[in-house]
N, C-alpha and C positions, 0 to 999 in steps of 0.2 A: 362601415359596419359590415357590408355585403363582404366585403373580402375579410376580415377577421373573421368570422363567422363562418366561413366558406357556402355564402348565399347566393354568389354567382350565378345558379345557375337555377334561381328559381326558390323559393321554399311557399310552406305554410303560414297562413295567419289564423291563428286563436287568440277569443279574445271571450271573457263571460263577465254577465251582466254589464256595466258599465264600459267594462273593459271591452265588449264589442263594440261600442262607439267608438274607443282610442283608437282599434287596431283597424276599423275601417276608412278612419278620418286619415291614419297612416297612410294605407293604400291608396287614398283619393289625391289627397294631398302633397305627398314626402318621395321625389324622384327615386330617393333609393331604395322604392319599397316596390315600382313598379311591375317586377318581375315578381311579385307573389303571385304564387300560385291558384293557390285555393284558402278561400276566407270562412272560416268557418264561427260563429258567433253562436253563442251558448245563453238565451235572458237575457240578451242586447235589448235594450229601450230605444230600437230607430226609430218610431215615432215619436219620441218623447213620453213624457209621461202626465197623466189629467190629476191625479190624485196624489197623497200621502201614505207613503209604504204602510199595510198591515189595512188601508182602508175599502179598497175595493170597490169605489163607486159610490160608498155608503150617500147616501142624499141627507141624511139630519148632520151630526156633529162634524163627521170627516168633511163635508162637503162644506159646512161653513170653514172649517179651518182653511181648507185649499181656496176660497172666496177668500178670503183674510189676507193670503199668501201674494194673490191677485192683487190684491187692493193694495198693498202696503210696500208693492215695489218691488215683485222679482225680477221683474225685467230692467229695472234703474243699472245704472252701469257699475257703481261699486258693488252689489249683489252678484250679479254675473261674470264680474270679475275674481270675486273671491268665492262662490259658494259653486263647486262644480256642478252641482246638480241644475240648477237653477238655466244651465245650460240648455239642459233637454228639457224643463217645463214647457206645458205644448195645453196653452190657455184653449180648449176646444169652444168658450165663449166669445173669445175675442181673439181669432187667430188673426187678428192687423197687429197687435200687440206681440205677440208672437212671432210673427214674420218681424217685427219690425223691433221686438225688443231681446229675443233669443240670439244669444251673442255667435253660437255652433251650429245648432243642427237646422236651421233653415237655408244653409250657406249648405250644409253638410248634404241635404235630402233633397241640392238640385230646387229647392220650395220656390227660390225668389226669382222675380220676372226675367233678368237677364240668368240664361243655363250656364254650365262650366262645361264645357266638352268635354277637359280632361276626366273631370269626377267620371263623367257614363261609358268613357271609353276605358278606362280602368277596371272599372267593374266588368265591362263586357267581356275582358280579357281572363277572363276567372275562366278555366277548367271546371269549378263549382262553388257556388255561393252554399251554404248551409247555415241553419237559420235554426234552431233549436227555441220550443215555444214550450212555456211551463203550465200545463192546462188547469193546475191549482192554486199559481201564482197570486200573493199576498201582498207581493211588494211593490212588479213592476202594475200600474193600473192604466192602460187597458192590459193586458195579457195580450192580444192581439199584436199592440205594438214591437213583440218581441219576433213577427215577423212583415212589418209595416204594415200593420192595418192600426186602425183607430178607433177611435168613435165620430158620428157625425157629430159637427159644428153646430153648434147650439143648444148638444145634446151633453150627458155622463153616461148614460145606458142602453144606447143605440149603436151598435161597433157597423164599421166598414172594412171587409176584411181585406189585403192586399190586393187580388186581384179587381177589385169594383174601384181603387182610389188611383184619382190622375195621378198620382204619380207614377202608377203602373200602367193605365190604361196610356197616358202620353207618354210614357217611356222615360220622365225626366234622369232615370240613372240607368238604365239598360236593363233595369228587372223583367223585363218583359221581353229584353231581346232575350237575355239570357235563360227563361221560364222554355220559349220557343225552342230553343237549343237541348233544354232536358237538362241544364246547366244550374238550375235553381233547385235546391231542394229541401222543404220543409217538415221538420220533426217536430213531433210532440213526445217530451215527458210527463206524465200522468203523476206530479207531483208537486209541490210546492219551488219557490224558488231557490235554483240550483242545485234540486234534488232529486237523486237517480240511483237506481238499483244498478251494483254490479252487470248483472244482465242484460239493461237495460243498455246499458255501456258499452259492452262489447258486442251487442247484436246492432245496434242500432249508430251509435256515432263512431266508432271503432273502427267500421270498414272505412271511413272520410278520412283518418287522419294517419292511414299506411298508405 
């Protein structure tokens, strides 16, 4: 691909909403991606997500249904095999369940006891991670998670924002080597999910991706 593409010698990775999980799992993962550049994610859910899009934390109806979700087998292995989502479900009541039944992103986010070098040394390799947060966001829940923060465990409406969560604090992907470096850098669009003013565009994500 690298030589079709004439990638040789480096390129960009974009990737939004979901699609920031693909195109970082690339990077982590997929030798012939190692020379990207710079990752840029747009409403990426790297921490996964607690809720049902349009819910927002809600505690009555949305919060039984996401109980229900729990209950009834997201993490079983036909579920995870066929529902992608069900990937990034991120149980903040039962995260052993989670570590132990999320098929991707606990493999993905460095989460489980044994680390992966190659995932945090890839990432440390970024020129610039970019992390674009929708501070009106509907869909993904926490909003936080769109630049690794969460909510505390045991909690729906208590967020723990990137810097306070081991994964940052112990480094398990290099976000922290990389924050150090001036190499990380976090936006907010003042909109709903994956929605942005012209302006907002070009002043703001536009310088990232020339």
């Amino acid at each position: 691909i690298n030589a079709e593409y004439g990638l040789e010698n480096g390129f960009y990775g974009l990737g939004m909403s979901q699609g920031g999980l693909l195109i970082r799992g690339l990077l982590q993962r997929c030798p012939a991606a190692s020379n990207m550049k710079r990752l840029i994610t747009v409403g990426g859910p790297h921490q996964g997500v607690e809720s049902i899009p349009k819910c927002n934390g809600n505690t009555t109806v949305c919060d039984i249904i996401s109980r229900m979700l729990d209950e009834f087998g997201v993490y079983s292995s036909i579920v995870q095999s066929f529902v992608a989502p069900a990937n990034y479900w991120h149980d903040s009541f039962d995260e052993s369940a989670y570590l132990a039944g999320a098929a991707s992103l606990p493999d993905l986010n460095n989460a489980l006891p044994t680390k992966n070098a190659t995932y945090k040394a890839r990432i440390e390799s970024l020129d610039k991670f970019v992390m674009v947060m929708f501070t009106k966001d509907t869909v993904v829940y926490p909003r936080d998670s769109e630049q690794f923060g969460y909510v505390k465990s045991g909690t729906i409406l208590q967020r723990i924002p990137l810097r306070q969560s081991r994964l940052y604090t112990e480094d398990w992907l290099g976000l922290k080597t990389l924050d150090q470096k001036k190499n990380l850098v976090l936006l907010e669009s003042p909109f709903d999910h994956l929605q942005f003013t012209h302006k907002w565009f070009v002043t703001e994500l536009l310088p990232f991706l020339l």
